[in-house]
GUDO-495014 format. One record per residue: x, y, z of N, C-alpha, C, O, CB in turn. Coordinates in pm, whole numbers, padded with zeros to 5 digits, always signed. Each point is the difference from the previous one (the first is absolute). Glycine has a CB too. Layout:
<recs>
XYZXYZXYZXYZXYZ
...
</recs>
This chain:
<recs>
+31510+04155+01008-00090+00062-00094-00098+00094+00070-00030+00111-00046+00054-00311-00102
-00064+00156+00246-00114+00098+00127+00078+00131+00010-00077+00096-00004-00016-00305+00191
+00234+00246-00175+00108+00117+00013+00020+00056-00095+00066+00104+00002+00033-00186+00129
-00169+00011-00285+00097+00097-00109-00138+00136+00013+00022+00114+00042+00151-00349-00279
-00285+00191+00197-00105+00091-00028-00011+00104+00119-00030+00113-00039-00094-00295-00103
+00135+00174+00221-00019+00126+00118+00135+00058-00032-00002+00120-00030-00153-00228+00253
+00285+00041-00224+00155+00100-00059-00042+00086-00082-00004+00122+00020+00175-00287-00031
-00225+00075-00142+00007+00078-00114-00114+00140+00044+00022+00103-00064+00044-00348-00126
-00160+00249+00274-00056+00076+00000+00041+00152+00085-00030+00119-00005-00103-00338-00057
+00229+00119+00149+00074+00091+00045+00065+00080-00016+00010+00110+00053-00037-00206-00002
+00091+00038-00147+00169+00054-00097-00090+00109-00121+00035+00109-00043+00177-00417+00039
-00361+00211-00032-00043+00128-00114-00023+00140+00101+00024+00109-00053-00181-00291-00148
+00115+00179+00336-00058+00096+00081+00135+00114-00009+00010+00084-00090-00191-00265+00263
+00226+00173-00122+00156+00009+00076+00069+00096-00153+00043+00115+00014-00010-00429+00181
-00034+00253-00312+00065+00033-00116-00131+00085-00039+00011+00074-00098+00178-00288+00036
-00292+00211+00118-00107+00145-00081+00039+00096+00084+00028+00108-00052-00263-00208-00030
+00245+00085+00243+00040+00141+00064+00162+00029-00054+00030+00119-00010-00203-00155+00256
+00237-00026-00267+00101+00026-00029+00042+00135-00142+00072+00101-00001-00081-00370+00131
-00070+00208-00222-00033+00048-00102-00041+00121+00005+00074+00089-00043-00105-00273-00012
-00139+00227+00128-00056+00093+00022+00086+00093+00125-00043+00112+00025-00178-00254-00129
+00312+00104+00161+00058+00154+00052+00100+00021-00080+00014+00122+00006-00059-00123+00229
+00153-00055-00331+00101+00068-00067-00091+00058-00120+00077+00072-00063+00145-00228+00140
-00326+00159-00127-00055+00047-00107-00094+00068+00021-00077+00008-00095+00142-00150-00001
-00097+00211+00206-00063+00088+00047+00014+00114-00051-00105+00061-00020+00105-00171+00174
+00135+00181-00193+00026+00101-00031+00061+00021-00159+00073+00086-00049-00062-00073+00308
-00074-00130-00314+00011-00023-00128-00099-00038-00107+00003+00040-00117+00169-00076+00224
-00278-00059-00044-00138-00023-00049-00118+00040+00079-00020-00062+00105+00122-00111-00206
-00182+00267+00067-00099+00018+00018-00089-00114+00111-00036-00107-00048+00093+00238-00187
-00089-00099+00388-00047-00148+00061-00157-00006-00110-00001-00123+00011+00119+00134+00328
-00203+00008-00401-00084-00039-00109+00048-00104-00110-00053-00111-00005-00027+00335+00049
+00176-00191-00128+00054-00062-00034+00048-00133-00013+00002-00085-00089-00025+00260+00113
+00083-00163+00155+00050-00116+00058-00127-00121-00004-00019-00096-00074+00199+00258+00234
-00253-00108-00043-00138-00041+00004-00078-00046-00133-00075-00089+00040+00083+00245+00150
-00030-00138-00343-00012-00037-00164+00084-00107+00036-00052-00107+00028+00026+00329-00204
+00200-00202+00182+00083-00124-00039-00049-00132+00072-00030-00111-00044+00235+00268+00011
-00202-00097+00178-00083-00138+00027-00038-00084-00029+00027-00117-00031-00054+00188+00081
-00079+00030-00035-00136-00111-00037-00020-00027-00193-00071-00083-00057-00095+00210+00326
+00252-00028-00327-00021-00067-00116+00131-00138-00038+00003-00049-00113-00137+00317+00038
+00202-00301+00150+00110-00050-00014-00045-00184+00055+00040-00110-00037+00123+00396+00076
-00279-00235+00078-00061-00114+00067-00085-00078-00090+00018-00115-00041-00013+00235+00247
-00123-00019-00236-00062-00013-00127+00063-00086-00122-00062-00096-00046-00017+00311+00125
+00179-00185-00120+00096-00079-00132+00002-00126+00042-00008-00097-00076+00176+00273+00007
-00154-00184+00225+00115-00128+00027-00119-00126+00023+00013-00119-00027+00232+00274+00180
-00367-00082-00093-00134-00069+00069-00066-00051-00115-00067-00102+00012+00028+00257+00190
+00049-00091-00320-00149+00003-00131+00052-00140-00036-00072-00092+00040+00014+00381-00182
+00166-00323+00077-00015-00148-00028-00018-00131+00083-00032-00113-00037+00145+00221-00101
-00076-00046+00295-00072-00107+00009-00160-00024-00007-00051-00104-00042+00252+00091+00147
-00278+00132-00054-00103+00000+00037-00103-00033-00179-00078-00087-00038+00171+00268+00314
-00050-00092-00321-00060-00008-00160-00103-00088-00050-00106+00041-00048+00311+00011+00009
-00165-00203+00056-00079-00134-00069-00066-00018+00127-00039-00117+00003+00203-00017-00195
-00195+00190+00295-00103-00036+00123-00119+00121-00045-00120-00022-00016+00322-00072+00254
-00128+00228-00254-00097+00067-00061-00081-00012-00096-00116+00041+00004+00226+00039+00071
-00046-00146-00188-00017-00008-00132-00152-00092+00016-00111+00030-00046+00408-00012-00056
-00250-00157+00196-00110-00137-00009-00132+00059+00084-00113-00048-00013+00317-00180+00021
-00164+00362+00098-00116+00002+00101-00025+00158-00066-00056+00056+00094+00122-00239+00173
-00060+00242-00331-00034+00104-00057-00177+00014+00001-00023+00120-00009+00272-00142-00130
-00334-00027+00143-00147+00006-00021-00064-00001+00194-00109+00036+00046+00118-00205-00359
+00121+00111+00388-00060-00019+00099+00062+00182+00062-00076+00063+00074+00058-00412-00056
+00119+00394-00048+00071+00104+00034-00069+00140-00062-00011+00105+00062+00225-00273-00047
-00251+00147-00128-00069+00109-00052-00114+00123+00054-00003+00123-00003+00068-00307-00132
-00173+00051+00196-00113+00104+00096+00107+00094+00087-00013+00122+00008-00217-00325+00040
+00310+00148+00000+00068+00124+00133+00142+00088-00037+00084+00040+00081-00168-00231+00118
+00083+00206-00331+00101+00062-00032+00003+00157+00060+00096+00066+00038-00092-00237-00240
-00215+00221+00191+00040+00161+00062+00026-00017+00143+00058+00096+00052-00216+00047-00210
+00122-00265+00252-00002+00025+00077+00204+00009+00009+00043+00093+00068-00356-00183-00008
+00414+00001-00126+00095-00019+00022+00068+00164-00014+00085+00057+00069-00117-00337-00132
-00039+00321-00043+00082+00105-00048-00054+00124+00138+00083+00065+00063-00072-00145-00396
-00091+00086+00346-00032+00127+00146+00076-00068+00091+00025+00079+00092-00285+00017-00105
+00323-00232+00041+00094-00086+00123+00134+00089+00014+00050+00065+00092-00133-00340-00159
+00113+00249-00056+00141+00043-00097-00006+00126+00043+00068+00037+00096-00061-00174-00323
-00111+00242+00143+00000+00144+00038+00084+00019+00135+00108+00043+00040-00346-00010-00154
+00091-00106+00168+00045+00061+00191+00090+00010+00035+00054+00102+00042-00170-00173+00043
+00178-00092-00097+00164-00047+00034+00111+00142-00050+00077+00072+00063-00140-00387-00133
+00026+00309-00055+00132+00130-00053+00014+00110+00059+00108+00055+00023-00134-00100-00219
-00165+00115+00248+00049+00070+00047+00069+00037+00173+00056+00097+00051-00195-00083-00274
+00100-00143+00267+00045-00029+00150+00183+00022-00021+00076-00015+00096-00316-00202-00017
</recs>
């Protein structure tokens, strides 16, 4: 079980470069970069959701700070 999680992370690594050079000359790398992270986004929100949902009052004060985090990150 210690071997599956570093594989799977592997195999996801490995299958994104894979991806991103045959579609290079087919999707837009912007694009690519949206699918991503909106694809991660889909897969992450349920779990995370009902942690947000219960701690929402404690998360709230730092949302601008999250969102200028976010900014930065995107544009790095």
């Amino acid at each position: 079980m210690f071997y599956l999680f570093p594989l799977l992370t592997v195999s996801i690594w490995a299958g994104n470069a894979i991806v991103n050079k045959l579609s290079i000359s087919v999707i837009d790398p912007g694009a690519i970069s949206f699918y991503r992270w909106f694809v991660a986004m889909s897969v992450l929100t349920p779990f995370v959701l009902g942690s947000v949902w219960r701690n929402w009052s404690t998360i709230r004060p730092y949302i601008p700070k999250l969102a200028f985090f976010w900014r930065y990150l995107a544009w790095c």
